[in-house]
C-alpha positions as YAML, in Angstrom:
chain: A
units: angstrom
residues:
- id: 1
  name: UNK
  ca: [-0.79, -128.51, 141.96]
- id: 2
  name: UNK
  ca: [1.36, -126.07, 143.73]
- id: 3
  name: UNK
  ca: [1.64, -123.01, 144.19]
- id: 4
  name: UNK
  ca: [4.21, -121.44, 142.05]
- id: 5
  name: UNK
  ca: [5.98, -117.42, 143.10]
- id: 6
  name: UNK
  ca: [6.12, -115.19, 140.76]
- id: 7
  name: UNK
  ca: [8.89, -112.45, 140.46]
- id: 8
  name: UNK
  ca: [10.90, -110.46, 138.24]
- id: 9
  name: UNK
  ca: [14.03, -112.17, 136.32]
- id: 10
  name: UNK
  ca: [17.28, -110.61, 136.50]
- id: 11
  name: UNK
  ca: [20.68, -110.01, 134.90]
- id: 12
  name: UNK
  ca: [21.47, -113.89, 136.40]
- id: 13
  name: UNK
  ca: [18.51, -115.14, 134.70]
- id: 14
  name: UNK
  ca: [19.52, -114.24, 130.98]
- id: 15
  name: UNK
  ca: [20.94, -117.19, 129.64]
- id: 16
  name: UNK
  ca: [18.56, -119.71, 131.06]
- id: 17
  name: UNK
  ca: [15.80, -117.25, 129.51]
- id: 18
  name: UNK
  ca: [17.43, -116.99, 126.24]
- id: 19
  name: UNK
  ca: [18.18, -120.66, 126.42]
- id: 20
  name: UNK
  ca: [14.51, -121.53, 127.13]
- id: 21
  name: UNK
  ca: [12.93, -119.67, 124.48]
- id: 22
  name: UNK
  ca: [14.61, -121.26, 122.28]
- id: 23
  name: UNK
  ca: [14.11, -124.58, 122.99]
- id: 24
  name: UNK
  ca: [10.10, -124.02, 123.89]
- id: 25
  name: UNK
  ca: [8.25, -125.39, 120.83]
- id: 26
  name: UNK
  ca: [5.95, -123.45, 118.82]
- id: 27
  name: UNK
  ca: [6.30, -120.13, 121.04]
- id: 28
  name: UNK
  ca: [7.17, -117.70, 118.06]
- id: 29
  name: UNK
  ca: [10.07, -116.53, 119.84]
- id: 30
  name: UNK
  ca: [11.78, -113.44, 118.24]
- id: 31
  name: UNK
  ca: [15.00, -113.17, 119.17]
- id: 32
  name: UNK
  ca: [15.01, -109.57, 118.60]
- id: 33
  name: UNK
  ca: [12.96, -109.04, 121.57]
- id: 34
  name: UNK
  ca: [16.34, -109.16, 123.92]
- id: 35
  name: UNK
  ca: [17.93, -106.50, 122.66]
- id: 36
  name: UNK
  ca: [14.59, -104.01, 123.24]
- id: 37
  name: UNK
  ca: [14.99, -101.54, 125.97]
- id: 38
  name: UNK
  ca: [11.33, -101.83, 127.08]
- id: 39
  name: UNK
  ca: [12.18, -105.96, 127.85]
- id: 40
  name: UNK
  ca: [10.44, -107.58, 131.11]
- id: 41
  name: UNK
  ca: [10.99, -111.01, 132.03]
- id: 42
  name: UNK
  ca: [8.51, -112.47, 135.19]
- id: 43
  name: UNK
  ca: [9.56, -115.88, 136.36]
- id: 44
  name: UNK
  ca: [7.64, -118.08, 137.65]
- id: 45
  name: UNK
  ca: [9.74, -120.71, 140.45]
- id: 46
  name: UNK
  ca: [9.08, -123.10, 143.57]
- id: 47
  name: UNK
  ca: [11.53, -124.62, 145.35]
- id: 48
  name: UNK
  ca: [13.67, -126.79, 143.11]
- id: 49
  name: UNK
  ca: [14.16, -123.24, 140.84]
- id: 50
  name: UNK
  ca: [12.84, -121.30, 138.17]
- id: 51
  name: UNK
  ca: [9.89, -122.91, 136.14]
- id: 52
  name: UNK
  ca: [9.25, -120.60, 133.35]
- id: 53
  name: UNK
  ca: [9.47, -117.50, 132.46]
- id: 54
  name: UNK
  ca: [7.74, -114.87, 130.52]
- id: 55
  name: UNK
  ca: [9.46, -112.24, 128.70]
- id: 56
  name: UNK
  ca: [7.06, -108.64, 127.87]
- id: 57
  name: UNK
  ca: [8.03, -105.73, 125.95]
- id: 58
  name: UNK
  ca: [5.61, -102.65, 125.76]
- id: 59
  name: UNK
  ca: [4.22, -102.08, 122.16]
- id: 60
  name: UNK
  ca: [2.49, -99.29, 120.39]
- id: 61
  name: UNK
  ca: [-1.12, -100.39, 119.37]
- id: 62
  name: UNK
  ca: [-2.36, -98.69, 116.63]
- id: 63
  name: UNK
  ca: [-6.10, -98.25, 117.03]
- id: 64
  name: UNK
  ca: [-9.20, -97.82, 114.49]
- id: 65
  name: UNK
  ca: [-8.29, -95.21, 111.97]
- id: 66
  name: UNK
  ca: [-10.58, -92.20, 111.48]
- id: 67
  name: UNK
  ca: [-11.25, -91.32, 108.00]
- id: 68
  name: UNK
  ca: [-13.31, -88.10, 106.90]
- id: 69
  name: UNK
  ca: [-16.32, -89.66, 104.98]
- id: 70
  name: UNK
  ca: [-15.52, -89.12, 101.24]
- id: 71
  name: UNK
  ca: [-12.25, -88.60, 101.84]
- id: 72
  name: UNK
  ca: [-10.38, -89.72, 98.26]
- id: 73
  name: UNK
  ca: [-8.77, -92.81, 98.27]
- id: 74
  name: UNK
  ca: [-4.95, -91.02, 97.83]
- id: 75
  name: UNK
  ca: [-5.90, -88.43, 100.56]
- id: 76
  name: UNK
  ca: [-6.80, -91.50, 102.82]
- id: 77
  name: UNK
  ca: [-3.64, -93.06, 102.14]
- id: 78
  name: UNK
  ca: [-1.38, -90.89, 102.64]
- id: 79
  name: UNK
  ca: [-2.91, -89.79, 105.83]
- id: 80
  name: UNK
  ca: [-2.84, -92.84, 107.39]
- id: 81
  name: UNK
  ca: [1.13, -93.02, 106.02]
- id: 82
  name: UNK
  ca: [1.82, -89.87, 107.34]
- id: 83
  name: UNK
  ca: [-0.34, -90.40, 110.98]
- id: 84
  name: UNK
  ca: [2.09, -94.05, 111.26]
- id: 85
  name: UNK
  ca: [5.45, -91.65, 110.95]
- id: 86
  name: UNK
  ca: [4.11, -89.43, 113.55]
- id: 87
  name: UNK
  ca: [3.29, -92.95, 115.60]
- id: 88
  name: UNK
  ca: [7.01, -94.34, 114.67]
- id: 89
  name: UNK
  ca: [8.45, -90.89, 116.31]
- id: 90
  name: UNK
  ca: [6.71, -91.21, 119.41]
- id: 91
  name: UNK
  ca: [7.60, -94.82, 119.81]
- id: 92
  name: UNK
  ca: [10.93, -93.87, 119.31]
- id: 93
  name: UNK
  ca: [10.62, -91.14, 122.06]
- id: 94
  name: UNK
  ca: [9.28, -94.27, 124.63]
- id: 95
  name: UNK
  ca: [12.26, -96.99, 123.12]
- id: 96
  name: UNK
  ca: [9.44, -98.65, 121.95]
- id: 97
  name: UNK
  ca: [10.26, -101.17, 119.17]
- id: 98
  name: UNK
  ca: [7.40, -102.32, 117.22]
- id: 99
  name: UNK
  ca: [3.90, -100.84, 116.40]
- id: 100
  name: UNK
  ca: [0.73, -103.08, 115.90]
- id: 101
  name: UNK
  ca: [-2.04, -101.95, 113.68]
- id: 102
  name: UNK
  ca: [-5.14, -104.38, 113.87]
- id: 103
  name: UNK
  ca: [-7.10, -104.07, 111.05]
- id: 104
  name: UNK
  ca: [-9.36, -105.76, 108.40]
- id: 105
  name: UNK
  ca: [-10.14, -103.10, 105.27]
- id: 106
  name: UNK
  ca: [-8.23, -105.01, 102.35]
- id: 107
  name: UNK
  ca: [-7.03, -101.27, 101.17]
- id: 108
  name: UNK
  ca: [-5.96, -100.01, 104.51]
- id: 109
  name: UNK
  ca: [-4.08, -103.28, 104.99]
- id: 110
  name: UNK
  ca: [-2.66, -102.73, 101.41]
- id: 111
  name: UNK
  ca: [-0.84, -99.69, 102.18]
- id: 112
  name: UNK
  ca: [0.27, -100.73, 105.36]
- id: 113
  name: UNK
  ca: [2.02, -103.80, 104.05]
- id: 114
  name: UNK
  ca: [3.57, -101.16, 101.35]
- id: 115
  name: UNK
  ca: [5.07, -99.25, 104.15]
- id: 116
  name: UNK
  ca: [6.95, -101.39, 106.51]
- id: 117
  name: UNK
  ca: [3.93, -103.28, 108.04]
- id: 118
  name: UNK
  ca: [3.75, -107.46, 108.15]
- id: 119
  name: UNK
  ca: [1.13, -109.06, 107.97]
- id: 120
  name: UNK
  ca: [0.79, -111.66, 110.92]
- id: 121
  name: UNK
  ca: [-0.49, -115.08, 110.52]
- id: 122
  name: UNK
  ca: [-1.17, -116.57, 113.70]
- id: 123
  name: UNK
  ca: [-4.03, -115.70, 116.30]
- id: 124
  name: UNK
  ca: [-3.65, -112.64, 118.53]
- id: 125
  name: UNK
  ca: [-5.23, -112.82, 122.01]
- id: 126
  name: UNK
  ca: [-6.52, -110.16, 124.21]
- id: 127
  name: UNK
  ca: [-7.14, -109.39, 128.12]
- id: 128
  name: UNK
  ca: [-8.88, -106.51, 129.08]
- id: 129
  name: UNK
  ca: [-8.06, -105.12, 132.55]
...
């Protein structure tokens, strides 16, 4: 196998990027994703051109709510509701474009789905640095 180099795609890049994505099978491409102002794109390339590439966009990771033991149900909720606009107005502050939340409490999930959150169906991977 060679040795591929790595480096970042530019403005000439765009179309073959755009164009690759969407002809990659089963790579959940979202198209909105090009129009984000925190887009990256590294490309991978050897001699004969560009090989792939991979397009990043920085997120805002919601982590582990903190809930006052025997805090009321209501309270609870509309905490956390209020704590995510407070989370949507910094993101908006870094041009940041979507917010991830993971979680598995059936109730928190409940109100997050009732207030703009989707619920994602496919495996999520992570790499600690």
């Amino acid at each position: 196998m060679r040795q591929l180099k790595l480096r970042f795609a530019g403005p000439e890049d765009a179309k073959e990027v755009a164009d690759w994505l969407l002809a990659t099978p089963d790579n959940l491409f979202d198209d909105a994703l090009l129009k984000y102002p925190t887009l990256r794109v590294i490309s991978a390339y050897n001699g004969d051109g560009n090989v792939a590439h991979l397009p990043a966009q920085q997120v805002l990771m919601l982590e582990s709510l903190a809930v006052r033991p025997g805090t009321p149900p209501l309270d609870a909720a509309q905490a956390f509701r209020d704590l995510v606009k407070g989370m949507e107005l910094l993101a908006s502050q870094l041009g940041i474009k979507e917010l991830y939340f993971v979680c598995k409490d059936p109730n928190v999930l409940s109100v997050a789905q009732h207030h703009g959150f989707e619920r994602i169906e496919f495996p999520v991977v992570r790499l600690r640095l």
